[in-house]
C-alpha positions, 0 to 999 in steps of 0.5 A: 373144877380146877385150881392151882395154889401157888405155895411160895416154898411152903409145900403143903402135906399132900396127904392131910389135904387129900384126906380132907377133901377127900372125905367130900369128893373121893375123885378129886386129883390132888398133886403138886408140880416138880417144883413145888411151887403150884399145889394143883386140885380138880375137884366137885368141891366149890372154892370157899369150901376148898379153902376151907378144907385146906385150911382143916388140913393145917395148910393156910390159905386165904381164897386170894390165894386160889386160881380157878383154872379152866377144865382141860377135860374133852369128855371123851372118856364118859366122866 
C-alpha cells in the first residue's frame, strides 16, 4: 500500500520513522518530496498500524491525516 502524509511545515525525522516501521516491514520506501510537504510511504503495513508507528517515532499524527494512494506498481519486476 501506499500513503502520503501532508506535514503542514512540520517535517517528520526520516530516520526514527524508517526505523520503526522498518522493524515491521524492511521493504518499506519512505521519503519525502522536495518540498517538505508530503511524507510518502509504501509499505506491507495497514494504516492503523502505520499510524501508530509514526506515532512511536515522535511524529504525531492521527489516521485523519493519512491518504491511501493507489499503487503505481505494474508488477514487471516480479515484486
Amino acid at each position: 500500500m501506499q500513503f502520503k502524509i501532508r506535514t503542514f511545515g512540520n517535517a517528520p525525522d526520516l530516520r526514527a520513522i524508517e526505523r520503526v516501521v522498518g522493524d515491521v516491514d524492511p521493504s518499506a520506501v519512505i521519503d519525502i518530496d522536495a518540498a517538505g510537504e508530503v511524507l510518502r510511504i509504501s509499505t506491507l503495513i495497514g494504516d492503523v498500524e502505520l499510524v501508530s508507528l509514526i506515532n512511536q517515532a515522535g511524529y504525531r499524527m492521527s489516521l485523519d491525516n493519512l491518504e491511501r494512494v493507489p499503487s503505481e506498481c505494474c508488477g514487471g519486476c516480479g515484486g
